[in-house]
N, C-alpha and C positions, 0 to 999 in steps of 0.2 A: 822246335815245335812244328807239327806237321800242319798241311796248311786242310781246310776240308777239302778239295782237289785231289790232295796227297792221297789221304786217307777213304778217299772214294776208289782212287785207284790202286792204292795196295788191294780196298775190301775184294772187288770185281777180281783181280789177279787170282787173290786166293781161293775164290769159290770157284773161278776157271782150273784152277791144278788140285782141286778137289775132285771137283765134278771129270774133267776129261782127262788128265795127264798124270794124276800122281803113281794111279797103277802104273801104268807102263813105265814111267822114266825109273819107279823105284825099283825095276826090274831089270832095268837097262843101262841106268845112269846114276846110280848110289853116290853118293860124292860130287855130282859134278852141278854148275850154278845154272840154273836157268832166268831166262827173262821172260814175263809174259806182259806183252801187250794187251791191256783189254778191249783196247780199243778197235784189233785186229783180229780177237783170239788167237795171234800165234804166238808163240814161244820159242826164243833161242837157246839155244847150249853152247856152253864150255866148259872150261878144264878150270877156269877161272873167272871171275867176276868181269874183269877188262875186256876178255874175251866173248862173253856173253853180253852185254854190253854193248860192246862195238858191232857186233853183227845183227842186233836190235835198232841199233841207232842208221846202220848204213840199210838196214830195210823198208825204215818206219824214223826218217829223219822228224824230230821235232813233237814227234807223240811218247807220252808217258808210259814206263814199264816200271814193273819190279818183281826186283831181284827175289829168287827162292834157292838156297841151296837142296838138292833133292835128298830125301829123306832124315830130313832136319828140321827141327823145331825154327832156327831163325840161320840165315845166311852167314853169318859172321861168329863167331865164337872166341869171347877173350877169358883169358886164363890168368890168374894171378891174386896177388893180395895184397891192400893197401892195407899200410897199420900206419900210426901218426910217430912221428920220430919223438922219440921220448931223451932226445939229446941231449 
């Protein structure tokens, strides 16, 4: 469960890569994960979650980001199907 903190700073992240970043990055960077700090308005990139990430953390040590994969609904995507073992 997210905590109200949490969910303060996803809300801020996403009206920051609404508002300033979503054009460009989906122009530039299709696929790749960013972070946005709201509390800085910046945003890092990578090729990957850890990577983005790490370069958010070593800028902005101790302040809250999140993660947006760029031109995607939600940053993570699981595939698969659970059925109940009828053994």
């Amino acid at each position: 469960m997210l905590s109200e903190r949490d969910r303060d700073v996803m809300a801020r992240a996403e009206r920051l890569y609404e508002a300033r970043f979503k054009n460009q990055l989906e122009k530039t960077n299709l696929n790749a994960f960013v972070v946005i700090v709201p509390d800085s308005e910046d945003y890092f990139l990578g090729d990957s979650i850890s990577e983005a990430a790490t370069a958010a953390r070593a800028a902005h040590p101790g302040c809250p980001g999140h993660i947006i994969r760029v031109g995607h609904p939600t940053a993570v995507h699981i595939r698969g199907s659970f059925e109940r073992d009828r053994g």
